[in-house]
KETI-324626 format. One record per residue (C-alpha): residue number from 1; x, y, z; residue in one letter. Coordinates in pm, 1 decimal, always signed. Layout:
# KETI-324626
  pos        c1        c2        c3  code
  NUM         X         Y         Z     A
...
# end
This chain:
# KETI-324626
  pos        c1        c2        c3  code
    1      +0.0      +0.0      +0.0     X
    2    +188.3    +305.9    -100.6     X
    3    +122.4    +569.8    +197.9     X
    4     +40.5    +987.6    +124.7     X
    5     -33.8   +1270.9    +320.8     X
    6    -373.9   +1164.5    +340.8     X
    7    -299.2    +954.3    +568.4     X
    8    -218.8   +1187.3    +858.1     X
    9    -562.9   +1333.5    +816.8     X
   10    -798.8   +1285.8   +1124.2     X
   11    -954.4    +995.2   +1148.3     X
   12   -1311.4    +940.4   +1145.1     X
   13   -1443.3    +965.8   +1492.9     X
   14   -1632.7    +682.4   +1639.7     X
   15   -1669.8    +536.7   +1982.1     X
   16   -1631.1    +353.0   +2391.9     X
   17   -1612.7    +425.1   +2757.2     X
   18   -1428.5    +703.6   +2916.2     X
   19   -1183.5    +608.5   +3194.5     X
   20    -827.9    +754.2   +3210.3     X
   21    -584.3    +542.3   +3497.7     X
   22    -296.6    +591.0   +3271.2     X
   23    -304.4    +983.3   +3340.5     X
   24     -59.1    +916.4   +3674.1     X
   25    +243.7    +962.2   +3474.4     X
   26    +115.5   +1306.5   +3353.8     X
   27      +2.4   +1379.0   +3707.3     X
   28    -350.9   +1465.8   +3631.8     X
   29    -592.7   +1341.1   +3932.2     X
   30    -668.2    +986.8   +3866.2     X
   31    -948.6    +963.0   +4151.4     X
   32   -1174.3   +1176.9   +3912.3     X
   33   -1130.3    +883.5   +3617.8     X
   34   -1257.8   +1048.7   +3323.5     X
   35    -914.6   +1151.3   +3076.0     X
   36    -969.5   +1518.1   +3053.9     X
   37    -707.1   +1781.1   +3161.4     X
   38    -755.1   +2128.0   +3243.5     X
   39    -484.3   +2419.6   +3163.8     X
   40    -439.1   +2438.1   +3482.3     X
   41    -306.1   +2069.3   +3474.2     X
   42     -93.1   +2126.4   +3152.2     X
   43    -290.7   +2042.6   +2895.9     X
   44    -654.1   +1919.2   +2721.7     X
   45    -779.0   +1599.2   +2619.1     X
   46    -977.0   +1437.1   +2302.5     X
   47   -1199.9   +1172.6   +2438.9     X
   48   -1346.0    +930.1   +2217.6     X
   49   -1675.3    +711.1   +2344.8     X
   50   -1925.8    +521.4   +2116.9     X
   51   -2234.4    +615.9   +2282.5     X
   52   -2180.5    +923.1   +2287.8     X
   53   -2029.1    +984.4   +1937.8     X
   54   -2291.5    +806.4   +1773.7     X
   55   -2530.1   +1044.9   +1912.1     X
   56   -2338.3   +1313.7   +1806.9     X
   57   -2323.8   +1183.5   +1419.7     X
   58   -2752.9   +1110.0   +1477.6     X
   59   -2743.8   +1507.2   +1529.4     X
   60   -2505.3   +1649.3   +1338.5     X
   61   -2467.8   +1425.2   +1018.9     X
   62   -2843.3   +1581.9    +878.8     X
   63   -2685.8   +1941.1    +935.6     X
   64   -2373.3   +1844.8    +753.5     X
   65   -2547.1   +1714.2    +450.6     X
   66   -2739.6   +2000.4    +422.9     X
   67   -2464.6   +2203.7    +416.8     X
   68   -2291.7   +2020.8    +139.4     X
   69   -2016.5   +1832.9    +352.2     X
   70   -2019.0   +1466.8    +357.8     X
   71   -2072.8   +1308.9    +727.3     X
   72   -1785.5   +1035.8    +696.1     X
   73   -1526.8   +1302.9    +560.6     X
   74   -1635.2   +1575.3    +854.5     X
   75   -1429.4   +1456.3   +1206.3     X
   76   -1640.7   +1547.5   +1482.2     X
   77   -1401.5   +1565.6   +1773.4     X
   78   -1521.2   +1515.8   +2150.6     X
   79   -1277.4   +1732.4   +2373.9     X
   80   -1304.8   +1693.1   +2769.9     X
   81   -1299.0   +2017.0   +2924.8     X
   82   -1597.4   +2159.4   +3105.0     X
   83   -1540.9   +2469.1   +2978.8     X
   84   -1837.1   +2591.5   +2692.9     X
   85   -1686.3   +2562.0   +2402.8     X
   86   -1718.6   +2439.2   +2025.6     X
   87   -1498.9   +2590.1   +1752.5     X
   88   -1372.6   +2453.6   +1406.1     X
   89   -1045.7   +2426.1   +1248.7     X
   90    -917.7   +2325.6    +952.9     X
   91   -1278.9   +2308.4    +765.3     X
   92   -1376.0   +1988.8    +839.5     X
   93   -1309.9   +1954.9   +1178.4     X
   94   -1568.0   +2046.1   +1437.1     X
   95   -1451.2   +2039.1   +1789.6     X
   96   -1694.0   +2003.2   +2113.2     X
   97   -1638.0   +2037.2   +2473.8     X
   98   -1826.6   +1807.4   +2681.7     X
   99   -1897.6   +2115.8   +2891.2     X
  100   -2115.6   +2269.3   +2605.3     X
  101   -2291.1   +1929.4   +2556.7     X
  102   -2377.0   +1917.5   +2933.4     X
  103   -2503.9   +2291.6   +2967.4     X
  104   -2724.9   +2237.1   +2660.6     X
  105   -3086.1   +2157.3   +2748.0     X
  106   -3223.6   +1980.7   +2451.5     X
  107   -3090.3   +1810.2   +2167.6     X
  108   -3187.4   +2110.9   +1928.1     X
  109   -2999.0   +2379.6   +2090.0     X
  110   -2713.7   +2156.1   +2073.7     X
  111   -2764.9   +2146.3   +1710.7     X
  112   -2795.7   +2523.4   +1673.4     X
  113   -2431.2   +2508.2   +1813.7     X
  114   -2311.9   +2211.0   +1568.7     X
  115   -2526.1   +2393.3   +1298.4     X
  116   -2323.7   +2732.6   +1371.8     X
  117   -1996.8   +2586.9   +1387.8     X
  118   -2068.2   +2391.3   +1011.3     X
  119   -2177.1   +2706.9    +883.0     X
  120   -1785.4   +2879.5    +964.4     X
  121   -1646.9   +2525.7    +854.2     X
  122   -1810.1   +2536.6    +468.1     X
  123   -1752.7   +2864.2    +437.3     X
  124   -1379.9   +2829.7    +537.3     X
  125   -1378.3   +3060.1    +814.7     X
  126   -1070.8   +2909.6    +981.0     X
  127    -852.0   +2872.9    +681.0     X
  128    -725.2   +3168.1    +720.2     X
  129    -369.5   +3179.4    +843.4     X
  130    -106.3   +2868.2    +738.5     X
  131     +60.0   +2940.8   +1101.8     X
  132    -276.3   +2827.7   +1230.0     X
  133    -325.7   +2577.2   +1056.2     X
  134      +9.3   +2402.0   +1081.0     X
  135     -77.2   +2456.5   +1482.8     X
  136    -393.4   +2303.2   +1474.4     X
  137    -289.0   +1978.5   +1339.9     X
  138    -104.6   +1830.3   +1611.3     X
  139    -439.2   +1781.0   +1827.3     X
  140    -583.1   +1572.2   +1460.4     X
  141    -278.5   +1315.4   +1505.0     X
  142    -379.9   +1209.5   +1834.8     X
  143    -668.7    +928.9   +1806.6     X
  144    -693.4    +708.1   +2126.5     X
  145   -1015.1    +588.1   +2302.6     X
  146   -1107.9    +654.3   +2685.1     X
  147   -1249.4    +309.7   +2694.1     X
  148    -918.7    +148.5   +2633.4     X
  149    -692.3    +444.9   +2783.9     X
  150    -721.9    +243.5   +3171.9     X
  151    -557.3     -15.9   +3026.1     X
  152    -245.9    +215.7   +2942.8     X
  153     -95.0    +238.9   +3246.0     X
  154    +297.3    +176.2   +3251.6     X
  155    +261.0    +280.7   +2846.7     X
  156    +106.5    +653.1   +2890.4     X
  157    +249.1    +774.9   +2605.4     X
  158     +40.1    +542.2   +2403.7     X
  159    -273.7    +577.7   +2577.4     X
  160    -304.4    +948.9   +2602.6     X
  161    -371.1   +1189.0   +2383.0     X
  162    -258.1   +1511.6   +2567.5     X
  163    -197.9   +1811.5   +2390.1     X
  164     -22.7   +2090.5   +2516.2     X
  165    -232.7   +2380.8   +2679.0     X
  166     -27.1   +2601.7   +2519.8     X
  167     -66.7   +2528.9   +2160.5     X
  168    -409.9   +2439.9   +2245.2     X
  169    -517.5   +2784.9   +2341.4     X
  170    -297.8   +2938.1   +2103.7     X
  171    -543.8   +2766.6   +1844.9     X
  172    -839.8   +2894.4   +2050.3     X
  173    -708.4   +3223.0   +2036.7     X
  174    -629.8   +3232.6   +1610.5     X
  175   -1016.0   +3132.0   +1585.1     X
  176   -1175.9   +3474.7   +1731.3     X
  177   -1345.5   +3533.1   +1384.7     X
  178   -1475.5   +3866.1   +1275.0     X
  179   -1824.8   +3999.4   +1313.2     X
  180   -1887.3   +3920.2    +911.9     X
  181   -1804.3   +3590.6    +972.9     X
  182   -2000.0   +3537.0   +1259.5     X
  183   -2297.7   +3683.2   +1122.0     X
  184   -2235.9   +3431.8    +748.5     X
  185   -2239.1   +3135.0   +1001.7     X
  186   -2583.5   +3230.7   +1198.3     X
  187   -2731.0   +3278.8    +876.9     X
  188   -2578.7   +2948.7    +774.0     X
  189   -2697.2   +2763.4   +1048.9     X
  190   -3074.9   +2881.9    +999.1     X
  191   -3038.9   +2761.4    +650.5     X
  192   -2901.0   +2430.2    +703.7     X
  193   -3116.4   +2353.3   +1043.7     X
  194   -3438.5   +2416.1    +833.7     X
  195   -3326.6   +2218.8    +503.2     X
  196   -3246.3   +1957.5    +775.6     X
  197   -3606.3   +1969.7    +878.5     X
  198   -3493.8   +2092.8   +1255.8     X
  199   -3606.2   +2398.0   +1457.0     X
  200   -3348.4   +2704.8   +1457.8     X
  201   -3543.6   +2760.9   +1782.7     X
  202   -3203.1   +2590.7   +1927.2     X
  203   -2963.5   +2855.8   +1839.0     X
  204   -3137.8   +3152.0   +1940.0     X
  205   -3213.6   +2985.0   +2316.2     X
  206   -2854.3   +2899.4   +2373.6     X
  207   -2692.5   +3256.0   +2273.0     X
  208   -2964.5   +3399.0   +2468.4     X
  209   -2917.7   +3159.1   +2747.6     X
  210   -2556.5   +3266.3   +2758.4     X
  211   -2566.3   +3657.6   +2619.7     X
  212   -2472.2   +3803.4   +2976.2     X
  213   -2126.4   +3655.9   +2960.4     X
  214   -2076.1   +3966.8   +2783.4     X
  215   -2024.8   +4177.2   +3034.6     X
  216   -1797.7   +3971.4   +3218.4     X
  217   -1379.6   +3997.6   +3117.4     X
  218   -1218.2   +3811.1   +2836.6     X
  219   -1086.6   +3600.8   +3129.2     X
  220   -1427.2   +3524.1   +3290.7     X
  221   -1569.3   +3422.9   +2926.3     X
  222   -1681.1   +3062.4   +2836.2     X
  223   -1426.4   +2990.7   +2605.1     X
  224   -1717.3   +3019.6   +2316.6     X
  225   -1769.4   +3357.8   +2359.6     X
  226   -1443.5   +3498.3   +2376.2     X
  227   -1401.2   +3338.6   +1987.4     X
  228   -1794.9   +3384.9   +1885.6     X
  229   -1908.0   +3733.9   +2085.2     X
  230   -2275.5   +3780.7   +2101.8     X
  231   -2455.7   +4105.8   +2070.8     X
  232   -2808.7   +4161.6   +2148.0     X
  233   -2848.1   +4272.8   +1798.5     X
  234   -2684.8   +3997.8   +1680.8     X
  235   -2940.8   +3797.8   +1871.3     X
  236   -3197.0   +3970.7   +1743.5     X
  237   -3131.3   +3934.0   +1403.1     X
  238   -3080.1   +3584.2   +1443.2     X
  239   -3422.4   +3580.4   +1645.8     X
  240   -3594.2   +3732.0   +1354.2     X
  241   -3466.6   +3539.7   +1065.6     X
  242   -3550.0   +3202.1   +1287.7     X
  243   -3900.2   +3315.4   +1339.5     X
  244   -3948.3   +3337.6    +948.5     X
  245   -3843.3   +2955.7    +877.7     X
  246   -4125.3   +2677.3    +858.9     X
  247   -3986.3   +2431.3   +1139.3     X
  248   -3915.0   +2700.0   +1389.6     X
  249   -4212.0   +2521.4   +1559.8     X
  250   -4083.7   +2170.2   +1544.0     X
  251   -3980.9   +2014.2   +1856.2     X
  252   -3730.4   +1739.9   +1926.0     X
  253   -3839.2   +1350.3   +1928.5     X
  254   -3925.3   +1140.3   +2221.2     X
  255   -3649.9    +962.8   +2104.7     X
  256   -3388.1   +1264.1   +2046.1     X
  257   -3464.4   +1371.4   +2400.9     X
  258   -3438.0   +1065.4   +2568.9     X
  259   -3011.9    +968.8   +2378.1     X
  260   -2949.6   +1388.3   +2462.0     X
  261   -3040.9   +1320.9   +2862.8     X
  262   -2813.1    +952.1   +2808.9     X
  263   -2520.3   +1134.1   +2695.6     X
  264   -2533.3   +1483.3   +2951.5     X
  265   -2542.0   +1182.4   +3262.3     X
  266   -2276.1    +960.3   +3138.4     X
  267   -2016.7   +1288.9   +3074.7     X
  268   -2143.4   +1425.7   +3369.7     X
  269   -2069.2   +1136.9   +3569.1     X
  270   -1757.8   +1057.4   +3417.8     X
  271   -1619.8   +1415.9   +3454.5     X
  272   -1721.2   +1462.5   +3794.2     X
  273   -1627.7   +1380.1   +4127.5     X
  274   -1866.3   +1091.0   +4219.8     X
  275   -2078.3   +1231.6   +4476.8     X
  276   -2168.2   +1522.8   +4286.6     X
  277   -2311.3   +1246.5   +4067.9     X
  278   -2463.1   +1058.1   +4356.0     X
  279   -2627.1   +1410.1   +4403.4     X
  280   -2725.1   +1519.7   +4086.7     X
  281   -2878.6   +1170.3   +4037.1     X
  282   -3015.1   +1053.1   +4338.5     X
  283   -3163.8    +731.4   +4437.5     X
  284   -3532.1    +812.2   +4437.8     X
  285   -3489.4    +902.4   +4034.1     X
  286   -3542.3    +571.0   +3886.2     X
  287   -3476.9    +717.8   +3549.2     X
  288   -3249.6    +505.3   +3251.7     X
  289   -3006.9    +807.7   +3243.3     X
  290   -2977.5    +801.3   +3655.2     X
  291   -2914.9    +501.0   +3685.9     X
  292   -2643.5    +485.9   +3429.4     X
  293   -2467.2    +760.2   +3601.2     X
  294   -2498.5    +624.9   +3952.4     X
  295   -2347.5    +328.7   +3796.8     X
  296   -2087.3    +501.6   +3648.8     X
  297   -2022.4    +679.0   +3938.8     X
  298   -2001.8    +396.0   +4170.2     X
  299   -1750.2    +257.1   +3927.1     X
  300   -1526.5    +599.7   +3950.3     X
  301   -1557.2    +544.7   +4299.5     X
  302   -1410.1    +223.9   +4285.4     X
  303   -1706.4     +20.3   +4437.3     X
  304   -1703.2    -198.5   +4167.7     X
  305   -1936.6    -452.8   +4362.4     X
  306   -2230.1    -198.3   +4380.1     X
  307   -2124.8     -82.0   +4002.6     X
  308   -2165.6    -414.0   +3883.2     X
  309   -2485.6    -522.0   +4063.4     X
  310   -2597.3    -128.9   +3909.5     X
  311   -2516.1    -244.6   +3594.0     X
  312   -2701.5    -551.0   +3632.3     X
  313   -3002.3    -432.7   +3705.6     X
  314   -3004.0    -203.4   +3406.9     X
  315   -2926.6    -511.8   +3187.9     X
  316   -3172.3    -647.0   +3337.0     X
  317   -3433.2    -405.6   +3167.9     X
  318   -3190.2    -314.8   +2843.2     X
  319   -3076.9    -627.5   +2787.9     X
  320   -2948.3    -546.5   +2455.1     X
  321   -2763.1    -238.2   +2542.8     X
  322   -2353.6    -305.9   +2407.6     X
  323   -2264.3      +1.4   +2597.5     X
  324   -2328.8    -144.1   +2953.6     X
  325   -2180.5    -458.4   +2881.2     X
  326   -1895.5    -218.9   +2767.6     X
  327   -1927.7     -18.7   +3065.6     X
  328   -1929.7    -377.9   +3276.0     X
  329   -1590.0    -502.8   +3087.3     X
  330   -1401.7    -224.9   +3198.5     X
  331   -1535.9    -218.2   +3562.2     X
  332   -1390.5    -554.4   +3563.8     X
  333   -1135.0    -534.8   +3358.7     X
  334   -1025.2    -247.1   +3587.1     X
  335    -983.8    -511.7   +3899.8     X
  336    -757.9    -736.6   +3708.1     X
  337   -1025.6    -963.6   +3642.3     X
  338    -968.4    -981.3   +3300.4     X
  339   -1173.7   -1287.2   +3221.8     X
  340   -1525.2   -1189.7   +3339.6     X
  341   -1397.7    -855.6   +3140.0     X
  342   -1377.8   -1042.1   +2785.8     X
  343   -1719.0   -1235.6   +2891.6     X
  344   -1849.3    -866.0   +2907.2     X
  345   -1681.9    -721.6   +2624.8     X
  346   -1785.9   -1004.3   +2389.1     X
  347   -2141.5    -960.8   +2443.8     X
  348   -2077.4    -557.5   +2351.5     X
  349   -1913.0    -700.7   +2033.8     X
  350   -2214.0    -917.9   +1959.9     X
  351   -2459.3    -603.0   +1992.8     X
  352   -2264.0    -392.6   +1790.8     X
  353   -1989.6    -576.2   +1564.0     X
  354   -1920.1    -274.7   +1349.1     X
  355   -1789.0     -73.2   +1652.1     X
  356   -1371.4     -55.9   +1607.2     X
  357   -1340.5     +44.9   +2009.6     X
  358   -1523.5    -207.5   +2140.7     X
  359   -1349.6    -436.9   +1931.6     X
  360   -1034.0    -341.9   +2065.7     X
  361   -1174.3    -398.5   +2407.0     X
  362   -1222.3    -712.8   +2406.7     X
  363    -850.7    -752.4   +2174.0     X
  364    -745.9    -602.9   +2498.1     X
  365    -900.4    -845.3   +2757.3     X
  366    -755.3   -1112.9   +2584.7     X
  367    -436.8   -1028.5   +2606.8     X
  368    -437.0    -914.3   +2921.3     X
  369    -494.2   -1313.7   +3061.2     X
  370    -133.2   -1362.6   +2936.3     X
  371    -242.8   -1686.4   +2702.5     X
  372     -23.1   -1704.4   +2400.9     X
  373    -196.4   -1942.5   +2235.3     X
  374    -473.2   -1683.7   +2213.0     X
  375    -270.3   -1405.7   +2064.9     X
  376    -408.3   -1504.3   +1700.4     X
  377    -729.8   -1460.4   +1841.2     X
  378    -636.3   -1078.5   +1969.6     X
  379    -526.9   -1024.8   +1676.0     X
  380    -773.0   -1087.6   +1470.0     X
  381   -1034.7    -867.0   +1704.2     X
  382    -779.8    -572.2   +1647.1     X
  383    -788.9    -658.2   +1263.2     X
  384   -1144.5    -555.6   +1270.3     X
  385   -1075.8    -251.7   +1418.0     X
  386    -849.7    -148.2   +1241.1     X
  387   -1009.5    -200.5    +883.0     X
  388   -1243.6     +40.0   +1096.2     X
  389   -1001.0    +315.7   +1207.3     X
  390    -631.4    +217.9   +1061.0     X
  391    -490.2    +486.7   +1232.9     X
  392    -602.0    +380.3   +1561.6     X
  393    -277.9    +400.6   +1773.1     X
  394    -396.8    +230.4   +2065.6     X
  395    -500.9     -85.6   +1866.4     X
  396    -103.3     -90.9   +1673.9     X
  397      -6.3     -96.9   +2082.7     X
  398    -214.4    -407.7   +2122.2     X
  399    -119.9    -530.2   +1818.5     X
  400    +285.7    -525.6   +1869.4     X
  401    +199.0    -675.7   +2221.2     X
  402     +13.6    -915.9   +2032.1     X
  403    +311.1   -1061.8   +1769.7     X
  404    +557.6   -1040.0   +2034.3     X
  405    +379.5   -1300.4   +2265.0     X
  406    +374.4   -1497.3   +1924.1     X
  407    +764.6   -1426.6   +1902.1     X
  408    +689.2   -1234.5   +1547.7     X
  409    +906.6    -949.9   +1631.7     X
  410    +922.0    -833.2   +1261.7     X
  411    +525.5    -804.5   +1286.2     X
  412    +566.4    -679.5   +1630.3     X
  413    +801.1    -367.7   +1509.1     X
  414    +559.7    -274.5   +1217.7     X
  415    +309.2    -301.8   +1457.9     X
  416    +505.5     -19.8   +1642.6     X
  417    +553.7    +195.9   +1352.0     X
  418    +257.4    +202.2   +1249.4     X
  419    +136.8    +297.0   +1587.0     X
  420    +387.9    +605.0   +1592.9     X
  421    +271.4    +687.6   +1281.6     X
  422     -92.0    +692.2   +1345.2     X
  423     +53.0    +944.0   +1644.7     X
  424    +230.4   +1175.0   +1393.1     X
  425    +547.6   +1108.8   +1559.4     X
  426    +796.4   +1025.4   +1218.2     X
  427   +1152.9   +1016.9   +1404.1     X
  428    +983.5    +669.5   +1575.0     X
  429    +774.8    +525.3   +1305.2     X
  430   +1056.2    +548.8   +1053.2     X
  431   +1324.4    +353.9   +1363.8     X
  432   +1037.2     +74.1   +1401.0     X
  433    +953.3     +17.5   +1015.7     X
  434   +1378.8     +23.1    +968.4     X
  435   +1370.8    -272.6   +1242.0     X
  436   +1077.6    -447.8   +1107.9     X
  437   +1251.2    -461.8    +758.1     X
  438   +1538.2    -637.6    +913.3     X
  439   +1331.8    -871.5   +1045.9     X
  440   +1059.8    -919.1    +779.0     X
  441   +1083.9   -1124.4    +521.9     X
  442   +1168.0    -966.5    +157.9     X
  443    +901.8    -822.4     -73.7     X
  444    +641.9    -930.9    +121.4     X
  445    +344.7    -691.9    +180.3     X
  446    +453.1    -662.5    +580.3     X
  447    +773.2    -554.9    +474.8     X
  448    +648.3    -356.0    +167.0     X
  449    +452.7    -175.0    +405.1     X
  450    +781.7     -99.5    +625.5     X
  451    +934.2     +36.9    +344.5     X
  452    +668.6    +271.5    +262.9     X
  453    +636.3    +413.6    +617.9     X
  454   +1009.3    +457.0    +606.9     X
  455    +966.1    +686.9    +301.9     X
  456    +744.9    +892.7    +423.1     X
  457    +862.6    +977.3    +776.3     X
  458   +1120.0   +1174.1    +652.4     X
  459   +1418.6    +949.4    +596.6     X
  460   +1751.0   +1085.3    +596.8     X
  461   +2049.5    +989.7    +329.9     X
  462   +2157.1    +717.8    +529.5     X
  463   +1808.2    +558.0    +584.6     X
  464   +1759.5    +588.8    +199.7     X
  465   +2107.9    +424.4    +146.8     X
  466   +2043.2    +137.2    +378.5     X
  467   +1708.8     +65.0    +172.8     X
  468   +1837.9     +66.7    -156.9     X
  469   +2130.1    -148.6      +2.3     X
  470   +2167.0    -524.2     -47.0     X
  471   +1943.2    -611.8    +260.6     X
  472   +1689.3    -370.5    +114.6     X
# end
């Protein structure tokens, strides 16, 4: 397969649970569990989770189409941080704090967000500066999962995708976009919400919702409103035009409601201490979405006894629910109990097959009970994912684990290159795919694959000698 830039693009965003124990060696607080760093604590987080993901693709992949941008080629990209916040970069990229997802209060006015932030990313509104750019791409070559980041510990550096506050912000900062633009993306946003057969109700409650953060200080800002400020006339005019547009009056599905209320309790609970959860979502509310966080939250806590029996008794009435089997994998998983964790992970796989995380959860459980016989089993689970995401870092860790239990170390260091690679990290990939070609066997499509990664991480004269020498 001959490799091009393409393939450093971000990958498609997709899915599992969010747990973070391998954040000790970056010193972020481990007793709050979910992988999300502050800038106080040096740095931010992408967070990738299938339930909640999926939800996001059910709300935003209608707005996307409408506005002429194909779903599968438009990275949606889940960043925990509490702060409000949603900006795009690079066109096709929309990024979304959890914080914004929890502080909306129906599904629509978090589509009058997505729908505002699509209308700046067709008409190019960040494209404006190659410095930016250029700084905006390290946070697309980072592509981990929180559901398999607990299992990371020991490796942190391939279980965490941290990104340095400082060139995180810095992007934050480039994307304060003039007034024109602002106003070209609310009148996007109408357009493409009500082509999309969706209320623009949405977008006029949450910039209303939020309009006196304008008198506070840049500092005290939500992060959204220091790059997208809100006038009262620009609410107005965005008030008016909504009024005018046949499904302003539409409301949001039973349905719609019901996965929005799902997703604000899981990342509440997972970003959250747990007895804020325990308080937020108290006993007597009997709830699907209350239950799940309690659940969650118990398993944060590290009751896992009470989490599982939790879990149980929501299986009990959603039997056919992959994401609390997922959510039951880890919990066990988490306790060394790796086998129960595979019995649990396995059952997510069988509810949803086509999901690449939860593939690589169970990839992960079996490995993790140290049988090499079973290593060709692992592997083949990560196969699946990866003909899902191939630049899925995370699963080219498990794999390398995987061929070196098999004593394949030529598999093993491809394995590891193309891991670094799928990181964006060159110097490594190309000293992996060097060592796998030693160890490969000659002109076959492992080692033709080594030989491509080599030439496009940058080689130097001597790397370019040693392939066209007589080992090459």
């Amino acid at each position: 397969m001959t490799l091009s830039p393409h393939k450093l693009r971000p990958p498609r965003v997709r899915s599992a649970p969010l747990r973070g124990a391998a954040l000790a060696a970056l010193a972020l607080n481990l007793a709050l569990a979910p992988c999300v760093a502050s800038a106080q604590e040096g740095g931010i987080n992408l967070i990738r989770d299938t339930e909640i993901e999926e939800t996001l693709h059910v709300d935003a992949d209608p707005i996307l189409r409408a506005a002429g941008l194909v779903p599968k080629d438009t990275t949606l990209i889940l960043v925990g941080d509490k702060d409000l916040n949603a900006f795009t970069v690079n066109g096709q990229s929309i990024f979304i704090n959890t914080g914004l997802i929890v502080e909306t209060a129906n599904p629509n006015q978090l589509e009058g967000v997505i729908a505002h932030e699509t209308g700046h990313a067709a008409g190019g509104h960040s494209a404006r500066s190659g410095d930016m750019n250029r700084a905006a791409m390290q946070p697309f070559l980072i592509t981990l999962g929180l559901g398999i980041l607990a299992a990371a510990a020991g490796a942190p550096d391939a279980g965490i995708a941290l990104i340095g506050s400082s060139q995180y912000f810095g992007v934050i900062n480039a994307l304060t976009f003039s007034r024109a633009q602002e106003a070209a993306a609310d009148q996007a946003a109408i357009t493409y919400l009500e082509r999309s057969g969706k209320s623009s109700r949405g977008i006029v409650e949450f910039f209303e919702n939020f309009r006196y953060e304008e008198v506070f200080s840049e500092a005290r800002r939500f992060k959204f409103f220091q790059s997208h400020p809100v006038s009262g006339d620009r609410i107005e005019l965005l008030r008016r035009r909504a009024e005018e547009q046949p499904h302003y009056s539409a409301v949001d599905s039973a349905d719609a409601l019901a996965r929005h209320e799902v997703m604000k309790a899981k990342l509440f609970a997972f970003m959250n201490p747990p007895q804020q959860s325990f308080i937020k979502y108290s006993e007597k509310d009997k709830s699907f979405p209350a239950r799940y966080a309690r659940a969650i939250a118990y398993y944060k806590a590290l009751e896992t006894d009470r989490a599982i029996k939790a879990i149980d008794s929501l299986l009990v009435d959603y039997p056919n629910n992959p994401y609390l089997y997922e959510l039951k994998g880890q919990a066990y998983f988490e306790i060394g109990k790796s086998k129960l964790a595979e019995d649990a992970h396995r059952k997510s796989v069988e509810l949803k097959p086509d999901a690449p995380l939860l593939l690589i959860n169970l990839a992960q459980a079996i490995i993790a009970q140290g049988d090499v016989k079973r290593s060709d089993e692992a592997i083949g689970e990560l196969q699946k994912a990866l003909a899902f995401e191939k630049d899925n870092a995370f699963a080219w860790r498990l794999m390398a684990q995987a061929y070196d239990a098999k004593g394949e170390g030529g598999s093993a260091r491809l394995a590891s290159a193309e891991e670094r690679f799928a990181l964006g990290d060159m110097a490594q990939a190309r000293i992996f795919a060097l060592r796998a070609r030693q160890l490969l066997t000659k002109d076959t499509p492992s080692w033709r694959r080594a030989t491509d990664i080599v030439l496009v991480a940058n080689p130097s004269k001597d790397d370019l000698r040693a392939l066209a020498g007589p080992q090459g």
